[in-house]
N, C-alpha and C positions, 0 to 999 in steps of 0.2 A: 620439458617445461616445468617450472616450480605449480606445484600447488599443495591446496591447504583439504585435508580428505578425513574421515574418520570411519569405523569401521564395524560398529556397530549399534544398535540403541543404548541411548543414555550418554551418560559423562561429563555434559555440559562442555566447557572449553576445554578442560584437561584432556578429551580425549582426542581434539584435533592436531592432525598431526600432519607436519611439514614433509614433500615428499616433492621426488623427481620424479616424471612420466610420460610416457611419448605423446609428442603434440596429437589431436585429435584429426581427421578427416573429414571434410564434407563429405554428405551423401545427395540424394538426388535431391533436389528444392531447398539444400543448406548452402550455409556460407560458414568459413570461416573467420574467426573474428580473432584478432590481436587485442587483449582485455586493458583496457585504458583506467576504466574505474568499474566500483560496483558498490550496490549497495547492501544493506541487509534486511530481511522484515522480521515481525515475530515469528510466522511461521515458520523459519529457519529454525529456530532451536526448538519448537514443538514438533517439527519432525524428526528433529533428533530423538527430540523425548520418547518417540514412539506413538505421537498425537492420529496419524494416522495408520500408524500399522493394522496391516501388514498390507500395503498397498502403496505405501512410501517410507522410507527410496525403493525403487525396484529391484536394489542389489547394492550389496557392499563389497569394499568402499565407496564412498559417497563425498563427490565435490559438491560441497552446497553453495547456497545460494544462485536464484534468477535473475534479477539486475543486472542490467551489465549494460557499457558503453563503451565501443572502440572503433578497430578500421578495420574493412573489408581485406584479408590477407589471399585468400582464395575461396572461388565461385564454384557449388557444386552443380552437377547435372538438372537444365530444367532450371534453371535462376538467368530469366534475363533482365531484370531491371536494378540489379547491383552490380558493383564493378568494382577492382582493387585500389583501395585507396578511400575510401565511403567512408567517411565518418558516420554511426550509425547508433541505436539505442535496440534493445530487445530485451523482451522476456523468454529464460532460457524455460525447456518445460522441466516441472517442481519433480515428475518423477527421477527424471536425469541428470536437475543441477550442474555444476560444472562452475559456476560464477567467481569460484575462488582458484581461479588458476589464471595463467602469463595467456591461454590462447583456449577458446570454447567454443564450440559449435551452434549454430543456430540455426532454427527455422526463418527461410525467410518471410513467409505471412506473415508474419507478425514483428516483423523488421522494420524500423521508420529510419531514414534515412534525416540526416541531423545538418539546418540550414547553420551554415557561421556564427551565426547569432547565438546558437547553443552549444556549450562546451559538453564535453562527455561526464565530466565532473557533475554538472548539474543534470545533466540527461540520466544517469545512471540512477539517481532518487526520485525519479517520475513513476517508473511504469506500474507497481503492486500498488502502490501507496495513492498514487493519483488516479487509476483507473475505476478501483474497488471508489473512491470519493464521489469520483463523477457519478460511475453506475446505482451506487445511492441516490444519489439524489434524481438520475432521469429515469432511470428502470422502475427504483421500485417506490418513490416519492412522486414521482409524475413531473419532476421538476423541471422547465424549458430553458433554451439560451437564447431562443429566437425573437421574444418581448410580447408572445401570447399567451404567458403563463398568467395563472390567478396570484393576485396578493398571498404571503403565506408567511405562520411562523415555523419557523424553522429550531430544531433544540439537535447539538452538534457534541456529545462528550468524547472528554479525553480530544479534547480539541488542539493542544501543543505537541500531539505525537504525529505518527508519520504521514495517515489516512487523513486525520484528524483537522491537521492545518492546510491540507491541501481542500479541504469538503469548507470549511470557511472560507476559504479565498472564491470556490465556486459560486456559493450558495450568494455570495454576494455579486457576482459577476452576473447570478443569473437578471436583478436591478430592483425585484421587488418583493424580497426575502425581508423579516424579520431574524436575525440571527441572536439564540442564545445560545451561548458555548460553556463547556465546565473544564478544566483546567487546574491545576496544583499550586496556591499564592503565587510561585515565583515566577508562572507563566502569564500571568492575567496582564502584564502590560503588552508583552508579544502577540498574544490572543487578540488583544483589542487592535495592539497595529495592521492584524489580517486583515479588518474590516468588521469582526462582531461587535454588534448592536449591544449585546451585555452579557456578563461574565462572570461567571457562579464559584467561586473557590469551591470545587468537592467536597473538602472537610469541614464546612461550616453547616450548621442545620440546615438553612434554606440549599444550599449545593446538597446537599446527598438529598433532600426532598424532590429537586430539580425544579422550582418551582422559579418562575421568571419574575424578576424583581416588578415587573410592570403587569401582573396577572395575569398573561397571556397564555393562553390556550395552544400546546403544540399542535400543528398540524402534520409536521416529520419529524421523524428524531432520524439521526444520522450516529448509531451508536457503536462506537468505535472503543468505548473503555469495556471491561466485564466485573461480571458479580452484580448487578445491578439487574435487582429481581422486576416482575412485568406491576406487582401490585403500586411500585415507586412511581411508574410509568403511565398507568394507566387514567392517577385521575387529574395528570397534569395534560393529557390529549383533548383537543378537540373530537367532536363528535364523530368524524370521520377519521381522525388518526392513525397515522401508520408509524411501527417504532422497525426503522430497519436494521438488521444487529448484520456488523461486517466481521465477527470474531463468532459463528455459530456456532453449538457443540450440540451434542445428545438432547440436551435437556429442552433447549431452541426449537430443535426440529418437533417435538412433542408438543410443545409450547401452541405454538404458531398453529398448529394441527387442531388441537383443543380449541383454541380461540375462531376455526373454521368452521367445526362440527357445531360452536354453539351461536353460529350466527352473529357474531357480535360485530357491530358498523366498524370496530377500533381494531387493527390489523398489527400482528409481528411477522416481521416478513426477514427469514434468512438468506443473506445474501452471498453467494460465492459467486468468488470475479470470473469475467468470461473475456478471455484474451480477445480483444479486439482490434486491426491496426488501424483501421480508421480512428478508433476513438484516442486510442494512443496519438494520432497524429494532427487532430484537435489540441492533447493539451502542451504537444511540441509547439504549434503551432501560437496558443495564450506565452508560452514562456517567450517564444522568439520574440512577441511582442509585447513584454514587457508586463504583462497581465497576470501574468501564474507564478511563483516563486518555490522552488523548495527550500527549506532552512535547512542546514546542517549543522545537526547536533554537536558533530566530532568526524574526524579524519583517520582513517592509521591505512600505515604500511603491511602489503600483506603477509609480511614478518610478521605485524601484531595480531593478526587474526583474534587471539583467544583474545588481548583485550577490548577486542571488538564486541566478541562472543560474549562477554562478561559484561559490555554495557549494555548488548542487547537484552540480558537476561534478565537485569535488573526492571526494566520495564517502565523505566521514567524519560527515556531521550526525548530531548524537544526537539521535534525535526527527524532528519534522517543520518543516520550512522553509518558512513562513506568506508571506502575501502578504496585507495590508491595502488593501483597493480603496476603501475609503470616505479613508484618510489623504490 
């Protein structure tokens, strides 16, 4: 099968490199998967970068990317609820990737089987980017869907990227959200199409302050951009305020720790996504009806990988940056 592999830390796109290789096998509770599309997130090229070494990849070379959307080709041992032919969506796991190849192995837990309604093309830009949104807002913002939740403002940055746009469309699904989003000029009428209440150009003083055009006091932040230190954060929170950062690093985890030792009502809370297939199959379930959208940024062939690689790196895509495995 063709895929796209690289072979050690670093190199950005230059270093992926186009390659034959024998198709993969199911093992017990996997299926294999014929790769229809896929997508890509940031963490793709910060594991390249060595963001998590030495604990990802687990070995080189290394098919990246988790995304992926295709058909059931073959059912391994211990898998009775799929069958050849499924159209399907999954997250491959981050140590083992494979996303960028003709055919990849998957767990089936975490496998949602995909209704007509949804193409693999749009299935493929759900699962990192929509899941990490959701779980912001009900894990670690207390946010409901069920219409018991409290009135709330809501503060959403970096809101036209991948997490970003999907955490607006929720926050407004949940019915009694205040939503302020921040966004780069040229996304603020997209932003606003999601459904946010108001929308902060980042580079203007009031956007890099964060402060919401109507005084509002956050009650979450759903923070999805970086560099954006806690003192910018803290006196735009309401009294109980939680700011939840989905891009945590070092300094995060310290952060948040500090702000527990010193008792303070105003919370940072890091969040890393927890593979779920139920939740995965809730927001199949908004797309198939019309409720959930993902934008696509851009398309390429998986010929173009590195200039896939190169938009990713750049760090401005609105939306989601697709990968066509069948083109």
């Amino acid at each position: 099968m063709r895929a796209v592999q690289y072979d050690a830390y670093g190199g950005g796109a230059a270093a992926l490199k186009h390659v034959e290789i024998p198709i993969p096998s199911p093992k017990q509770d996997e299926l294999l998967l014929k790769l229809e599309a896929a997508s890509l997130n940031p963490v793709d090229w910060k594991i390249q970068s060595g963001f998590l070494k030495p604990f990802q990849p687990r070995k080189f070379p290394f098919i990246p990317a988790t995304n992926v959307a295709g058909e059931v080709v073959e059912v391994g041992p211990g898998v009775n609820s799929f069958k050849q032919g499924d159209k399907v969506v999954t997250i491959l796991e981050f140590g083992s990737g494979g996303g960028l190849a003709e055919y990849a192995v998957a767990r089936a837990n975490i496998t949602v089987k995909l209704p007509p309604e949804v193409s693999t093309t749009v299935a493929a830009g759900l699962p990192v980017a929509g899941l990490i949104a959701l779980q912001a807002l009900t894990h670690a913002a207390a946010i409901k869907f069920d219409g018991t939740g409290s009135p709330a403002n809501i503060l959403i940055t970096a809101a036209s990227g991948g997490a970003g746009h999907h955490a607006v469309q929720l926050a407004k699904l949940a019915g009694n959200l205040h939503v302020t989003a921040t966004c780069g000029s040229r996304n603020i009428d997209f932003v606003r199409s999601l459904g946010a209440d108001e929308v902060l150009d980042y580079k203007t003083p009031e956007g890099a302050a964060l402060k919401s055009p109507s005084g509002r006091k956050y009650d979450a932040v759903v923070h999805c951009a970086t560099g954006i230190a806690w003192s910018v954060f803290e006196p735009n929170l309401s009294e109980n305020g939680v700011v939840v950062n989905i891009t945590p690093s070092p300094g995060t985890m310290v952060s948040s720790l500090l702000k527990r030792l010193s008792f303070s009502k105003k919370r940072l809370v890091p969040l890393m996504l927890a593979e779920k297939r139920e939740e995965l199959e809730f927001l199949i379930g908004l797309v198939r009806d019309g409720k959930l959208k993902t934008a696509m940024d851009s398309t390429f062939l998986l010929s173009e990988a590195e200039k896939a690689w190169e938009r990713m790196m750049e760090g401005h895509a609105t939306g989601k940056i697709m990968i066509d495995i069948l083109g």
